[in-house]
C-alpha positions in Angstrom: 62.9 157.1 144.1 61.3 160.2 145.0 62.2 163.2 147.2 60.0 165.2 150.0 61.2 168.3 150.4 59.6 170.5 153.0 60.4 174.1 151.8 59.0 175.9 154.8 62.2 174.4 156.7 64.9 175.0 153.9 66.6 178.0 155.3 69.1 177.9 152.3 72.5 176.2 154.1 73.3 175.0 150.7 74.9 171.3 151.9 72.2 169.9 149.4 73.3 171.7 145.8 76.8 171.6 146.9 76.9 167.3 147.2 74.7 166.9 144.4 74.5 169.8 142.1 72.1 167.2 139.0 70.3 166.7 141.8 69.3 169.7 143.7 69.9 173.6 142.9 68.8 177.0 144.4 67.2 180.0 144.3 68.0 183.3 143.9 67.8 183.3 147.8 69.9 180.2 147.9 67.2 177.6 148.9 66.9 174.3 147.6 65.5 173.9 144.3 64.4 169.9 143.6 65.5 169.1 139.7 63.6 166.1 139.2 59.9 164.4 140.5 61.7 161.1 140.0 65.2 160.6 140.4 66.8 158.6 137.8 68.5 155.4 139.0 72.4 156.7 138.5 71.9 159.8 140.5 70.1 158.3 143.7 73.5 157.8 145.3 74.0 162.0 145.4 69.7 162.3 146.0 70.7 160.2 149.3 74.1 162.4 150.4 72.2 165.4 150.0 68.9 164.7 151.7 71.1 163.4 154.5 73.5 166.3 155.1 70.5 168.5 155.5 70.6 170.2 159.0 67.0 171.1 159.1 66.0 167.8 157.5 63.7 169.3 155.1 64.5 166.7 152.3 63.8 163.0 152.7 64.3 160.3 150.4 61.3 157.7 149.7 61.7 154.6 147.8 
């Protein structure tokens, strides 16, 4: 699994980091920071809740 993130429409909410801090982290101004290229296969679950609670949709999941 991989994730798209679209940092021109991160505006730094911080839903992302906060469900699923292996997974994502931030800045220094608080926007999304992907940790991995891949995801590994025990932390797709939390890849998926925070790519979902996104408001501005600017992470997506692809399988």
């Amino acid at each position: 699994m991989k994730i798209r993130f679209e940092a021109s429409a991160c505006v730094g909410h911080g839903r992302c980091y906060a469900l699923a801090p292996e997974v994502y982290d931030a800045d220094d101004q608080g926007h999304c920071i992907v940790r991995y290229e891949v995801v590994p296969p025990e932390l797709e679950e939390q890849a998926r809740a925070g790519a979902a609670n996104c408001p501005e949709a600017a992470l997506a999941v692809e399988d």
